[in-house]
N, C-alpha and C positions, 0 to 999 in steps of 0.2 A: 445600392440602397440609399437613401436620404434621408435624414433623419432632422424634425426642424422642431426647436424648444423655442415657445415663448412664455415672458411672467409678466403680470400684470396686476392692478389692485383696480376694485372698485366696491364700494358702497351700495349694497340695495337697497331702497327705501319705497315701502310699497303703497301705495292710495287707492283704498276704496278696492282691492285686486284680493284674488287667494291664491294659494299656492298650491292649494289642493292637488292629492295625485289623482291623473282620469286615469278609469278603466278604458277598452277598446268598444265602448257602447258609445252611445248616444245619448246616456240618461246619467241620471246624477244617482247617491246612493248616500243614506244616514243611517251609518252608525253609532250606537255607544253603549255604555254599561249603566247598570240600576244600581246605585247602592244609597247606605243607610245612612247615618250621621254619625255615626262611628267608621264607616268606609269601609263594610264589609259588601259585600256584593247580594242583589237580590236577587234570587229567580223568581220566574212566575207572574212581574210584572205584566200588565197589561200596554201596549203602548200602540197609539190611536194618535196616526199620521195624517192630516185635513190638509188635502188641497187647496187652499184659498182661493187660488182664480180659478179653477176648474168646477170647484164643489164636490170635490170625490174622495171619501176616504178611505183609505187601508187599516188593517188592526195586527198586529206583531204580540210575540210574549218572548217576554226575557227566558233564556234557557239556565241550565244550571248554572255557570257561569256569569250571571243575569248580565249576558251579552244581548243585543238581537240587530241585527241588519235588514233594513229595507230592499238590500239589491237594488236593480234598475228601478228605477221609477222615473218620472219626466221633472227637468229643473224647472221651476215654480216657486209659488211664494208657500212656506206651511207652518202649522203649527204642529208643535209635536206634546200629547196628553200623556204623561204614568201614572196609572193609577193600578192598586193592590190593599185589598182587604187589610185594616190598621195600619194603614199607612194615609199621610195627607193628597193630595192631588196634587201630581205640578205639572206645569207647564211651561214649554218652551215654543216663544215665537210671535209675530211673525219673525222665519227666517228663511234667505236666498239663499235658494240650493242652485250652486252649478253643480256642469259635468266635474262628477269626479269622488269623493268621499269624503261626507262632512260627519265630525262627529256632533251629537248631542248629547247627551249624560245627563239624565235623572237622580237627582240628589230626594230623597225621599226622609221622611221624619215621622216617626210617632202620629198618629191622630186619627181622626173618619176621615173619610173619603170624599166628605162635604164640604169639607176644607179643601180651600186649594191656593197651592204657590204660586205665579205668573211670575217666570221673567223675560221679559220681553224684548233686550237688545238683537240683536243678532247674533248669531254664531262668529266665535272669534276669526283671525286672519291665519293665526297658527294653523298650522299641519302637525296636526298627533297622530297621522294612520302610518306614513310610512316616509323613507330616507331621500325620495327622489325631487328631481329641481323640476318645477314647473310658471307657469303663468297662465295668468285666465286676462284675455282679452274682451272685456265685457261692450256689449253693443253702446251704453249710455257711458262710458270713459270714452270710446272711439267718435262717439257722435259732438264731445267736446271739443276733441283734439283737431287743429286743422290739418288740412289732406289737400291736393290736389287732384283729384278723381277720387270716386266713391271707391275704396278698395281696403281690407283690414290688413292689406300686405306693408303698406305704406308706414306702418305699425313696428314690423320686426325688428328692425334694426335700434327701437328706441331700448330693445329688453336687454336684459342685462349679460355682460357676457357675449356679446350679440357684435358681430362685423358684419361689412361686404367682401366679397369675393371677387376683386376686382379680377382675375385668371381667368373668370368664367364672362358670358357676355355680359350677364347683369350689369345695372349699377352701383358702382360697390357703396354710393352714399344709398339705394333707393333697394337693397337685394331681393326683397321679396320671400318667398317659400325657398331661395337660395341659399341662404344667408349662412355664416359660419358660424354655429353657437356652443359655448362654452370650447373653443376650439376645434369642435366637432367640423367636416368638413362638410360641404350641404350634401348629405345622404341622406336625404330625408322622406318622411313617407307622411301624406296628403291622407283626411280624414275627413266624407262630410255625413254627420250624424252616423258617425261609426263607421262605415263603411268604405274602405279604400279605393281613391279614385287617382292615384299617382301613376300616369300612363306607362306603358311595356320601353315603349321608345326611348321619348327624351326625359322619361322622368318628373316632366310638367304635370300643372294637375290644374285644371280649371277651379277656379274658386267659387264661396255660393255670391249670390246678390247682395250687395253692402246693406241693404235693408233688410234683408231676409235675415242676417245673422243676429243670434241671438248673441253667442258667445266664442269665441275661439281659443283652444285648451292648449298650451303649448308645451311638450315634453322633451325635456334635453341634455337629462343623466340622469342613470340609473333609474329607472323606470322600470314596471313590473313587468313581468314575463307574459305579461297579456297582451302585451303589443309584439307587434311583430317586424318587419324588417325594418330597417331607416335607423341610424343614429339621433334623429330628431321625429317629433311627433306632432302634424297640426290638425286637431281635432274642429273641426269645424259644427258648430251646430246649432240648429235652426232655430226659428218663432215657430211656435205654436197657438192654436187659440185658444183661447179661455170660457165661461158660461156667459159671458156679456159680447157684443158685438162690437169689432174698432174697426177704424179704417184711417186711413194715414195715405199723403199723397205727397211728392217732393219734385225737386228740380235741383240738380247741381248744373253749371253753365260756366264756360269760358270764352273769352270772344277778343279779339286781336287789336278793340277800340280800347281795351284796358294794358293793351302791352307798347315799349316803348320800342323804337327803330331802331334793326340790328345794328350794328355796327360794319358787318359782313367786307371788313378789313376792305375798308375804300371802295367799292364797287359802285359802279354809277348808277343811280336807277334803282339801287334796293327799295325795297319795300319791308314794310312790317309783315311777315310771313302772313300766310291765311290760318285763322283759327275760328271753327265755329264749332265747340263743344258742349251738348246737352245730354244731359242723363237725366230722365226723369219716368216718375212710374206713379205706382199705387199699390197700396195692401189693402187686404181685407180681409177681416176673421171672426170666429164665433163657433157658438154651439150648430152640431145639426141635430141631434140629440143631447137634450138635457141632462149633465150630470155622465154623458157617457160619450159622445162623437164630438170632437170637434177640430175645425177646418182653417189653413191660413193659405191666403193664395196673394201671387203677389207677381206685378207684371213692370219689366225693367226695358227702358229702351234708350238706348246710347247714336247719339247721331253726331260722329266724328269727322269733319268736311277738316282739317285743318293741313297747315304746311309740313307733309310727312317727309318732303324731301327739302334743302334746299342746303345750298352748298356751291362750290366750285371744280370744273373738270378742266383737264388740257385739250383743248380742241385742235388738232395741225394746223396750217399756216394756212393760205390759199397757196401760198408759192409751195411748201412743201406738198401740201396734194397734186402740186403739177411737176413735182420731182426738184424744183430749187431749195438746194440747201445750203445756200450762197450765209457764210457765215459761223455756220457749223459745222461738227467736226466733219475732218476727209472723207469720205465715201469713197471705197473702190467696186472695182469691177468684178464681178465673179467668175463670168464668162471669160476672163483675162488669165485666170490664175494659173501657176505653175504650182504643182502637187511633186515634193520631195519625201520617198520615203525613208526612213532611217528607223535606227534600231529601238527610238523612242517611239515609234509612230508618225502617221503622216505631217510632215512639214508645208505647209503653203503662202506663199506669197500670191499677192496681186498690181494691177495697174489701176492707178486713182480715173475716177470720169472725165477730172480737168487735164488729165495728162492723156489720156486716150482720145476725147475730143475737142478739148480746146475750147471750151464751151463755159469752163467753173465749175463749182463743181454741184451738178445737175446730172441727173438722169435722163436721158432722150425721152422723148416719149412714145416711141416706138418700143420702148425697151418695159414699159410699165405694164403687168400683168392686167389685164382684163379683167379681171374677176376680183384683183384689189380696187382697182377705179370704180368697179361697181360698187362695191361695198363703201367707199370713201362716200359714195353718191348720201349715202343716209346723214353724214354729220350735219348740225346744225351750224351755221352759222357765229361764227363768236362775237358775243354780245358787249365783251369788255376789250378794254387795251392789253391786259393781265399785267403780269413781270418777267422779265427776263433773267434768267438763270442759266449761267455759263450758253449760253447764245441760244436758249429756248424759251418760248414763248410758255409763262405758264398762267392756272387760275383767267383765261380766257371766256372763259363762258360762265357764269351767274345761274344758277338755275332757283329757282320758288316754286315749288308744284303744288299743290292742293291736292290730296287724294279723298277717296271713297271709302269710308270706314264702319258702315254702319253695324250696331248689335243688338238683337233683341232676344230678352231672356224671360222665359217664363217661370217659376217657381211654384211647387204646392205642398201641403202637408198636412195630414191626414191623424189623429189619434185615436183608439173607439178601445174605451174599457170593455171588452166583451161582457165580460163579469169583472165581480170583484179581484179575480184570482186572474185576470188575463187581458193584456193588454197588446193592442197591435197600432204600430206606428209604420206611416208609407212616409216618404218624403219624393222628391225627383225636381231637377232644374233641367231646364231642356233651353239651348239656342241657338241661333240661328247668325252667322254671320259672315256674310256676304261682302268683297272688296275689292276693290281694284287698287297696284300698286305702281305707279307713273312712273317712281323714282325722276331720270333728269326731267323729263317730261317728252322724249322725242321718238315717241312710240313709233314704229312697231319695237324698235329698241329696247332693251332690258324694261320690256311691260308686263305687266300680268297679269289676269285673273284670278281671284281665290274666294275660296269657300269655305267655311269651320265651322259645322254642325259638334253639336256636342248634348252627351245625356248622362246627368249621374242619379242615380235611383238606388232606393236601397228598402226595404221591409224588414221591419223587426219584430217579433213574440215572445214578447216577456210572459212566463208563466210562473206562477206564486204556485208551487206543486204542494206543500206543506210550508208551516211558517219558517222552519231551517233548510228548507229547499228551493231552490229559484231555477231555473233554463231559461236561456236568453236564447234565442235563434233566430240568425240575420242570415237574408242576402243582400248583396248588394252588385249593382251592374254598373258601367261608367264605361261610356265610348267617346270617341271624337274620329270624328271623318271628316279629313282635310284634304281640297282638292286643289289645284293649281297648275294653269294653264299659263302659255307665254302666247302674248296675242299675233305674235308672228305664225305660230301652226298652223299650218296646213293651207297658207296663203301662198303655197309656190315661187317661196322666194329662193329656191336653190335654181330652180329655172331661169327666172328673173335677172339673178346674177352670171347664170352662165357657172355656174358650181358642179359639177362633176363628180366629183366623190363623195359628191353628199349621202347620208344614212337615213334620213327621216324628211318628209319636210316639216324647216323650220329655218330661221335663222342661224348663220354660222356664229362659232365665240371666239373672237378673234381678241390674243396676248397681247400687249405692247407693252415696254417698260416704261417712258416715256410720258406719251399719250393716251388717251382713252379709249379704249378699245370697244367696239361695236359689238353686242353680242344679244343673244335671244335669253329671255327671261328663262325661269326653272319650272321643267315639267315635274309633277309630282302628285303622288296618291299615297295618303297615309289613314289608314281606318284603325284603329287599334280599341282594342276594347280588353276589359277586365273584368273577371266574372269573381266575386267573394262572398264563397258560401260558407257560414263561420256557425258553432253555436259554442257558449260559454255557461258551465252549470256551476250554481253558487250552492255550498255547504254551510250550514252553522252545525260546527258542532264542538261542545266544552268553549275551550277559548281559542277554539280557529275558525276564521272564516278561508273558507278553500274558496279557491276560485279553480273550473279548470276546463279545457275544453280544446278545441282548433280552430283552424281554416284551411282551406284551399286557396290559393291564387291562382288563379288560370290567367292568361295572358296571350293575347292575341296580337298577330303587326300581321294585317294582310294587306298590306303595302308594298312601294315600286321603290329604287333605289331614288333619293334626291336626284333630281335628274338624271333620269334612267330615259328620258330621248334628248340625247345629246348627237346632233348630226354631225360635227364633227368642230373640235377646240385647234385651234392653230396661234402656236404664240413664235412670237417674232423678238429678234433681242439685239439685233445686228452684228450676230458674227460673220453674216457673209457680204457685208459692205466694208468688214473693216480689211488690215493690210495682212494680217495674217489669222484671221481665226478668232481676235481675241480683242475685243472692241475695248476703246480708250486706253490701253495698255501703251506704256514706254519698254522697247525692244533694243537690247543693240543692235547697232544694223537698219533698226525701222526708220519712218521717219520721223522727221524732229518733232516733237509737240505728242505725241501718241501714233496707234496706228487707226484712231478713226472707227467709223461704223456706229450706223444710227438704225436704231429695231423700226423705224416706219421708214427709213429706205427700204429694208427688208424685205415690210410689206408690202411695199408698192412694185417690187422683183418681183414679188409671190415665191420668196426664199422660206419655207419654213422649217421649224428647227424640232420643234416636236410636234406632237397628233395624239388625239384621242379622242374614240366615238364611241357610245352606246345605245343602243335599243333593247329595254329587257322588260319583261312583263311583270306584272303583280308576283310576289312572291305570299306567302302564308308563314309565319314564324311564329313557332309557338315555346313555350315556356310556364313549367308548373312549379310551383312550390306548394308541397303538403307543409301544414303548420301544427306543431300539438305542445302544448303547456300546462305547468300546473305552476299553482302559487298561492303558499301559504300565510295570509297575516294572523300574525298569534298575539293574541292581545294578552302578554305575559302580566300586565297588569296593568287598572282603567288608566293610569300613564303609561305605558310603556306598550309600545307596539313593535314586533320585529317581523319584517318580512323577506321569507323565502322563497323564489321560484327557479323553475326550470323549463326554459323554452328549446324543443328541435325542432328542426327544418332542414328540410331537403332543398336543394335545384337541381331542378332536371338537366338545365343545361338550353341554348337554343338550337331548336330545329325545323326543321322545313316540311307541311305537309308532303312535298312531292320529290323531294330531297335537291330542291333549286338551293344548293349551297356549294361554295369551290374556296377552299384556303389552302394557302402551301404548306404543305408539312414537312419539316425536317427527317424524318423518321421513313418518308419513301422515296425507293429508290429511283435515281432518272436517269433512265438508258441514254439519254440523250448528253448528260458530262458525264456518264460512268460514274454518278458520285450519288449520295443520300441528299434529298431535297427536291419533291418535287410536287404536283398539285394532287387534294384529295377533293373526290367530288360524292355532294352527297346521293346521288345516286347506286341502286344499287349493281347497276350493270357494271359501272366503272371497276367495283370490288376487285372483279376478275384480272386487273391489269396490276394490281400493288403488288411491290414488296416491300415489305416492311421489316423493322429491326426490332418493333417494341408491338406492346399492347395495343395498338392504335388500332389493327385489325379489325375490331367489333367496332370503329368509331362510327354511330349515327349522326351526333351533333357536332356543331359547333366545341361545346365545352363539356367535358367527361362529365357523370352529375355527381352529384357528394351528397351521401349520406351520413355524413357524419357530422356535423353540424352542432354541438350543445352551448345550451348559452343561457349560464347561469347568474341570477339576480339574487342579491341581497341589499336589506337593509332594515332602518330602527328609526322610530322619532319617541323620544322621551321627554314628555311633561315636566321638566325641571321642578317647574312652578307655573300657578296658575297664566304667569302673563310671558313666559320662556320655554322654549323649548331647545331639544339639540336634536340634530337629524343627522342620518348619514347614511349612503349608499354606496353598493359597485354591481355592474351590470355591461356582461361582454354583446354584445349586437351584431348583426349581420347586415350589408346592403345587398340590395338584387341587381343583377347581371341585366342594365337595363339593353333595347337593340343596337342604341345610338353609341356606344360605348363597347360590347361587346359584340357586338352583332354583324363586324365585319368577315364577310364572304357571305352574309344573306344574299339570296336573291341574283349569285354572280354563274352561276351553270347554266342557268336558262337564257335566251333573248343572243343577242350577237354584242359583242363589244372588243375592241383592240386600243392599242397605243403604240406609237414609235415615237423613239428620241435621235438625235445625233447621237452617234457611236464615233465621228470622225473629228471631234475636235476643232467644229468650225469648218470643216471642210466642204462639207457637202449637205444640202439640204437632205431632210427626210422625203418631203414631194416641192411640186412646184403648184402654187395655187392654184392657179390654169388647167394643170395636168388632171388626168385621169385616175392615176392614184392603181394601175394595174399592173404599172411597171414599176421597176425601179429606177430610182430620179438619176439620171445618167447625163441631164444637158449641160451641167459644170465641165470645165476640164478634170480629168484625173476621176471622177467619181464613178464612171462607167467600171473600176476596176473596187471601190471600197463601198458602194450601194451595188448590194445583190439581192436586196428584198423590197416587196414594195410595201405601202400602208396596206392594201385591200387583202394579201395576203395573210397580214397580221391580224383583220379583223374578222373573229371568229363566231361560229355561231353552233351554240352549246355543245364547247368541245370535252370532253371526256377521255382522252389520252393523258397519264402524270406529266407528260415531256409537253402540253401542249401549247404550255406557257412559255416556253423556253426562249429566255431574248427579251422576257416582258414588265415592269413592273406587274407584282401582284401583293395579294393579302393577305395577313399573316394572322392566324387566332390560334396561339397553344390552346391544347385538346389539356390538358391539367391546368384550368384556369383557378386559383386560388379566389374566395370569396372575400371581398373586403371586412375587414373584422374593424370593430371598434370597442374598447377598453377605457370606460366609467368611471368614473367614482366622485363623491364630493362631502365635506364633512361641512354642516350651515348651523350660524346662531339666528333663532328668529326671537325677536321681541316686540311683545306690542304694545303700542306708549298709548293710545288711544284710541276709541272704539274702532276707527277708519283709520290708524294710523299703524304700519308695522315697520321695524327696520331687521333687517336681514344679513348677516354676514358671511359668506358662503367661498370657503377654498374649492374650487372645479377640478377634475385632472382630465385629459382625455388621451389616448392611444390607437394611433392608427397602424393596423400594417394589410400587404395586399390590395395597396391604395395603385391604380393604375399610372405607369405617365410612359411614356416612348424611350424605347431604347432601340438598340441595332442587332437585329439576329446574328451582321457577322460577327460581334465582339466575343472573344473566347472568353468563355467561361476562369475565373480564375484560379477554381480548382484542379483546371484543366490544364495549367500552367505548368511545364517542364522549367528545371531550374533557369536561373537567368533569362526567363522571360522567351525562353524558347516552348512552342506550342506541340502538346503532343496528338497523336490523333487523336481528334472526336467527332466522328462521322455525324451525328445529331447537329454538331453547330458549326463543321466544316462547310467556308464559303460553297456552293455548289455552281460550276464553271458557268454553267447554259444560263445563270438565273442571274438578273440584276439587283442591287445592292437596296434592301430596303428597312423600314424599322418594325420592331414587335414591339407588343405591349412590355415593358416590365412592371412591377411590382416596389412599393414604394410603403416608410415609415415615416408616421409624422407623430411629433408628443406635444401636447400644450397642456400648462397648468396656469390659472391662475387663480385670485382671489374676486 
């Protein structure tokens, strides 16, 4: 386990922002309480909520209590009227409601009802509803700040508490929806106008239109039990129209006459890369019906030509492609070797080229595989002198490519008071984008085609059922269909080269350590979609506001493994040019200076050292989580607000409509080492062949599912004083079992796929590049007796035996996968110095455990530890003879607190 403490201090200070906590809607919500001039509470008030850009008003009444809650309604500008028989009128407003729960409090006094109070600041910065950390990312703060592309992402890392993640690909200065907050690790879960749109897969989640956004809610301790998976929350949500008609038209632009000349460490001939970046669109909005429909549509178009690629690769020599490697290390002969066996295993020596022909030390070129000369035929030309590094030639070739990047996105949104008591909001972005990826630029070479459709939608119904009852009921949908071809397929380049063992046509992916290895871009189909059917019913009753309700997540990946047509991978390292197996090494005995070997001699032998190829078909992976909650805010008094909830959730676990899933399991038995460890597939014919030691029997998925799940929230914010508050929460959290991360042996029983490696230490190739791939590689000395298998035997096609791995790299997913848990809390002083002005002091704590990261199946367990470090049995985590040495997930602690 690992356990990582960090402390820290920093200062909040907020401008023109709330802190407001959001619910899991899309609407904002005003609360508060009626009282007298003595501070006793009023029921019975009247209170009349006026849309001001819409024109549409709602009518509430204070309950006993003289509590009353709006529930959802849409963020807008309003005023808020109480009025009650002997009492004077007051008023609050104009005031900006975001997502989330703003309070207002009617202060009422003696008199008619003719009379009336106006106060008309705004509602303060303070948070009096409840304990949790938040930020509101408002459209007119973000449209101050500079950015370099239209994106509200570009944003996170400025909030407080807030890193990068440099572990992960992000940029740890630029993290995005990544980002680590309040030490929270990015488990975070993607919202747009309520609705969850954070993919099954990778987690990612498409954002809306930088114009389209109204506001962005951001949640990230202790947060109420209304939310559901993610340690972090980004509520995103939209413009709407108002009773008058706008329209808005922009242009953001980059262009490569405003940037200055790389430096691209000496290289002749640089250029200032190509940049020609434009994003520009239009809104437009308004009533369609007066006082009751109105409409915002908004059309986004990004045309990205710039320099996606540019850099330096090792290009070979001209002499090394003709086999002189006059200057570098020795090269010997394979064909030469003498194979010694001893009680270590195989021993081998060889004879250098210069010593066998007298020649330098060169390769004949009778002796260079065909099918490597072909493949050499594709490098470019090297366009620099590069550098030399211990006698190789590196940073030779310059590359500048320009890609294809274009995006267009459409956005709309829909509101229509049916009635007074019922409201329905549509929202949906849909786009489209189409690209081509050059990388060095020497296509058909790692090139590609891609595609990335995407749609998030979502419909909501707020219903006013009585004035202390509210149902909110949402669906919401969100897909992304990504496709990606290598523009090598299907061009018959395994002909072309004379390739032989090829799997698919397409280009080979040929290893080098050295060099730049030639290889065909990545096949791939990824569709994944999200269906969230949710409804959430609000209570007033006394002095609670209930909130309570569920969701379902459904979760779809009917997608191909990332390159799931791989015709076949061949990397090269130079153990069989060197003198004995073990390139560059000093040997007693060897010769002076090392024993030599160079991995593009290798390849130009057609020596190869490992292999691996797949063809598999679309898989279906699915995954549920039922969700139900409740959560109670008790407004113990018009200062002091405490809340309590309780959220459970299931996962199912993932699985395979057709049961295309194979992972190893420790727990069955393999006839093939006599020992526990072998493959489970999820099919159900296979059943018939396990034996198992545990409950694993009934296993349908990937990961067992858990019902057990509770995760409970608390917290308080207390009105010290009018311009102070004190807040404070704890709330334990769950992440979801995304594919990308859990989802290993999706999609591996179905289609054909093998690997081989050297088992011989250098001795002997797995095949010869040339060869056929049906025998085994026997043209070395001495290997006719330590290769008895070939590649094409290895490469199987949906095998269903547990032994059928046996000899194989495979993949490992414990069937009791634990759920990442995250552990809350934070105790904050808020003070606000002036109208737009708040400062904030806030101690954070967070708690991780069940945080994934790699460990080794074979390592014994340390309970499993006999005294002195002698191992007793344990068939579950005993190495199993026939299988090769691989890692499993473990489980991992992490703590951060700061201020």
């Amino acid at each position: 386990m690992r356990n990582i403490t960090r402390f820290s201090i920093a200062l909040v200070v907020s401008l023109c922002t709330s802190s407001a906590f959001a619910q899991n809607t899309n609407s904002g919500d005003i609360r508060g309480t009626a009282t007298d001039s003595t501070g006793a509470v009023v029921p019975g008030v009247t209170v009349t909520v006026d849309d001001i850009d819409k024109n549409v008003t709602h009518t509430y009444v204070t309950d006993g209590a003289g509590l009353y809650d709006t529930g959802s309604i849409v963020p807008d500008h309003y005023t808020v009227t109480f009025t009650k028989t002997g009492f004077t009128t007051f008023v609050r407003g104009p005031i900006t409601l975001q997502v989330g729960i703003s309070t207002v409090n009617g202060h009422l006094t003696v008199g008619a009802t003719t009379q009336t109070v106006t106060v008309n600041t705004d509602i303060p910065l303070l948070d009096t509803e409840s304990g949790a950390q938040s930020t509101t990312l408002t459209s007119k703060t973000m449209l101050q700040l500079p950015q370099v592309g239209a994106d509200w992402e570009n944003f996170v890392i400025l909030l407080p508490g807030t890193s990068g993640t440099p572990e992960n690909a992000s940029n740890p200065l630029n993290p995005g929806q990544v980002a680590s907050m309040d030490g929270n690790l990015p488990y975070n879960s993607m919202l747009a106008d309520g609705a969850t749109t954070t993919l099954p897969m990778s987690q990612n989640s498409d954002v809306m239109v930088f114009e389209t956004v109204s506001e962005v809610k951001i949640s990230d301790s202790a947060f109420s039990a209304q939310y559901g998976i993610g340690g972090a929350i980004f509520n995103q949500i939209s413009k709407g129209g108002t009773d008058q008609f706008h329209g808005v038209g922009y242009e953001y632009f980059q262009n490569n006459a405003l940037n200055a000349n790389p430096y691209a460490f000496g290289a002749k001939g640089a250029t200032v890369p190509i940049l020609r970046y434009n994003n520009f669109g239009f809104s437009v909005s308004g009533p369609v019906i007066k006082k009751k429909m109105f409409f915002y549509f908004n059309y986004d178009k990004t045309d990205d030509f710039g320099g996606a690629s540019n850099g330096f690769i090792n290009i070979p020599t001209a002499a090394m492609q003709s086999g002189d490697f006059t200057g570098l290390p020795t090269i010997y002969d394979p064909t030469t070797q003498t194979v010694t066996m001893t009680a270590n295993g195989p021993v081998v020596t060889r004879k250098s080229f210069a010593e066998e022909y007298g020649n330098g030390n060169k390769i004949p070129t009778s002796m260079i595989d065909p099918v490597a000369k072909a493949i050499q035929s594709y490098y470019p030309t090297p366009n620099q002198t590069g550098i030399v590094v211990n006698g190789f030639v590196q940073n030779n070739y310059f590359y500048n490519v320009p890609s294809s990047n274009p995006f267009t996105k459409f956005f709309g949104r829909l509101d229509y008071d049916v009635t007074s008591n019922n409201r329905i909001t549509i929202s949906e972005t849909e786009s489209d984008n189409p690209a081509t990826f050059l990388n060095q630029g020497i296509c058909p070479i790692n090139c590609q085609h891609g595609d990335v459709s995407r749609d998030n939608a979502q419909i909501s119904d707020v219903w006013t059922i009585r004035p202390d009852l509210i149902n909110e009921a949402r669906m919401g949908f969100t897909d992304q269909l990504n496709f990606f071809t290598p523009y090598s397929i299907g061009e018959g380049y395994p002909a072309k080269l004379g390739w032989q063992f090829a799997k698919a046509d397409v280009f080979p992916n040929i290893g080098l350590t050295d060099e730049y290895g030639p290889s065909s871009s990545t096949n791939a189909v990824y569709k994944e979609f999200v269906f969230d059917p949710s409804d959430v019913v609000t209570l007033i009753h006394g002095k609670h506001v209930l909130h309570f309700g569920g969701e379902i997540l459904i979760n779809r990946a009917d997608s191909t493994a990332w390159g799931n047509i791989n015709a076949g991978s061949m990397n090269y390292n130079g153990d069989y040019t060197s003198y004995n197996g073990t390139p560059g090494a000093t040997v007693a005995g060897g010769p002076v200076g090392g024993t030599g070997g160079i991995d593009y001699a290798d390849f130009l032998l057609g020596q190869t050292n490992n292999w691996n190829a797949q063809v598999t078909p679309e898989f279906g992976g699915r995954w549920k989580s039922p969700q139900a909650f409740i959560q109670d805010d008790i407004k113990v008094q018009p200062n002091l607000t405490v809340n309590i909830g309780l959220r459970y959730e299931i996962e199912t676990g993932w699985s395979e409509v057709k049961g295309n899933e194979a992972v190893f399991d420790p727990t069955i038995f393999n006839s093939g080492s006599n020992s526990y460890g072998a493959m489970w597939y999820g099919t159900s014919a296979s059943q018939n062949n396990l034996t198992l030691i545990n409950d694993h029997t009934s296993r349908q998925s990937l990961q067992a599912p858990i019902y057990s799940i509770f995760l409970p929230r608390l917290g308080f914010s207390w009105l010290v004083r009018p311009n102070t508050t004190i807040r404070g929460g704890f709330g334990i959290y769950a992440d979801s079992w995304s594919e990308d991360t859990y989802g290993g042996g999706m999609g591996n029983a179905f289609g054909s796929s093998g690997n081989d490696s050297d088992q011989t230490s250098g001795v002997c190739p797995v095949v010869q590049l040339s060869g056929t791939g049906n025998t085994p590689d026997t043209v070395d000395p001495g290997c006719a007796i330590l290769n008895t298998t070939s590649i094409n035997s290895k490469y199987l096609n949906a095998p269903t035996l547990p032994t059928s791995r046996n000899g194989q790299g495979v993949t490992y997913n414990p069937y009791h996968t634990p759920v990442p848990t995250n552990y809350q809390w934070n105790l904050t002083v808020q003070r606000q110095l002036t109208t737009n002005l708040m400062a904030e002091v806030a101690y954070v704590g967070n708690h991780g455990k069940n945080l994934q990261f790699p460990g080794d199946v074979n390592q014994v367990p340390e309970n499993a530890l006999a005294a002195r470090g002698v191992s007793t049995d344990f068939p579950a985590r005993r190495r199993p003879g026939a299988e090769q040495r691989f890692c499993r997930p473990d489980f991992a602690t992490a703590a951060i607190r700061s201020f």
